[in-house]
C-alpha positions as CSV (number, residue, x, y, z in Angstrom):
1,X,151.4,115.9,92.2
2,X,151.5,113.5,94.8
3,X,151.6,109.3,93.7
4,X,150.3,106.8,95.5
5,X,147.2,107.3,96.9
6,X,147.8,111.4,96.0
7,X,145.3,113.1,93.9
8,X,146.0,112.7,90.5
9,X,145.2,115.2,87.5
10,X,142.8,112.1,86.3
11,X,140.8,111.6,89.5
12,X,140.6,115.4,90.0
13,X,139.0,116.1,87.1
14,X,137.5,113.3,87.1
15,X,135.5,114.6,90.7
16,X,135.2,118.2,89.0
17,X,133.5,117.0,86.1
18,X,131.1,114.9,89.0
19,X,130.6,117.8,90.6
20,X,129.9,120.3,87.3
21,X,127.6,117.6,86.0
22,X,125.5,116.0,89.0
23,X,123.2,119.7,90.2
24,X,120.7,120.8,87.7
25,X,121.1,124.5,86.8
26,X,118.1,126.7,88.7
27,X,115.5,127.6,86.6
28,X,112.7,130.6,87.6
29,X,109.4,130.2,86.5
30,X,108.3,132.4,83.8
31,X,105.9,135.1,84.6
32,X,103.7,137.1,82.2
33,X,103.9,140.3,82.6
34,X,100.8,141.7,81.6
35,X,99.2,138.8,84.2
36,X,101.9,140.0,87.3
37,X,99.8,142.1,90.2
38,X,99.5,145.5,90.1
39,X,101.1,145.8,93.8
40,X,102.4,143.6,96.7
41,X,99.8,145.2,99.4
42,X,97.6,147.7,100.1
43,X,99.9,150.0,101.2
44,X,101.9,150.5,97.9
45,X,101.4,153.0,96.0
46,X,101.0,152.5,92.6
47,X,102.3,154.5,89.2
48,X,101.1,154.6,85.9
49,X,103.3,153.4,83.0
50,X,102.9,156.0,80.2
51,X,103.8,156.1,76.4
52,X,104.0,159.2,74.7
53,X,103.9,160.1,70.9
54,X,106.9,161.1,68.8
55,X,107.2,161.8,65.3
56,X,110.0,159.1,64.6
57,X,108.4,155.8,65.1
58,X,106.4,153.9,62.7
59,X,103.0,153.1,64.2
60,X,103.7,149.2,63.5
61,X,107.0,149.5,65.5
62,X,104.9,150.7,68.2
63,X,102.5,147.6,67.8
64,X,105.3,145.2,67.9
65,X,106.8,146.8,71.0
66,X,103.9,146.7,72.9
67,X,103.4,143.4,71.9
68,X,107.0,142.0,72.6
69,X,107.3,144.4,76.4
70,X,103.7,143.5,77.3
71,X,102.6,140.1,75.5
72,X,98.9,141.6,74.6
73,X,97.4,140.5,71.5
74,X,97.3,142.8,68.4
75,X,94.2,144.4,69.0
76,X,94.7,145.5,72.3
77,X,98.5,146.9,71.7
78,X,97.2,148.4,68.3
79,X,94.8,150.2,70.6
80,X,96.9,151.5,73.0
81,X,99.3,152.8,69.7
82,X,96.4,154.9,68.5
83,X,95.7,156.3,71.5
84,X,99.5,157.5,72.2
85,X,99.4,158.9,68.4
86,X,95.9,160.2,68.5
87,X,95.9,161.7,72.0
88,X,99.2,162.4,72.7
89,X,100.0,159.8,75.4
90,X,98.4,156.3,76.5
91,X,98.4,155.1,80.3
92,X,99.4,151.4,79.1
93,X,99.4,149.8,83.1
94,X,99.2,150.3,86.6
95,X,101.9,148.7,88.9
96,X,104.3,149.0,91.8
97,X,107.0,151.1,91.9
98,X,109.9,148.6,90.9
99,X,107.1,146.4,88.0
100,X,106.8,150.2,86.5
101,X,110.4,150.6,86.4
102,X,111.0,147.7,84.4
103,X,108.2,148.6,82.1
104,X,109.9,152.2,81.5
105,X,113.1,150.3,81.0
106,X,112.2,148.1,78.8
107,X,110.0,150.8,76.6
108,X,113.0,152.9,76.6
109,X,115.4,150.4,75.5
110,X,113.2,150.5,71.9
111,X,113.4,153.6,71.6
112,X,109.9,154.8,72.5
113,X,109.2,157.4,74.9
114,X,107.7,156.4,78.2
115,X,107.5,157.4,81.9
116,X,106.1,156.5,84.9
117,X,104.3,158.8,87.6
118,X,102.0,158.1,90.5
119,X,98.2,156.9,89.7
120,X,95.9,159.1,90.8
């Protein structure tokens, strides 16, 4: 390095460090899902987030996940759970195309069997 009015290895990191530490990291707002809207206009079309039964999970796993993927309450997920093992399948939300995505994702990821299709 340089001397005498160079940079120095102190004064740079000294001015790196300013620079890491002075901006505040971005932070997005949290959104409920189960409050988002069910589409950006009137011209989306909108799909139905289905759940369908399977003989491997527990009826309180299903609970939970609806719970954790949707934040309802327990009564309303523990509906929704006996409908997908009593009838076969339960319409759990309406939304646009890319909010039903990430509800199928999300069901998938624990394990439960969901799809999406377009509301009628």
């Amino acid at each position: 390095m340089r001397q005498g009015g160079g940079w120095t290895n102190s004064r740079q990191n000294l001015i790196f460090a300013a620079v890491a530490t002075s901006s505040e990291p971005l932070i997005c707002p949290v959104q409920d899902p189960a409050s988002a809207p069910e589409g950006r206009g009137d011209h989306d079309p909108v799909y139905a987030v289905i759940c369908w039964d399977d003989p491997v999970n527990l009826m309180e796993y299903v609970t939970h996940v609806f719970q954790k993927v949707f934040g309802w309450d327990h009564a309303v997920a523990h509906r929704h759970m006996l409908e997908v093992h009593e009838k076969g399948k339960s319409v759990l939300t309406h939304q646009c195309l890319e909010r039903a995505e990430f509800f199928v994702s999300h069901l998938r990821q624990y394990h439960l069997h969901a799809s999406m299709e377009p509301a009628s």
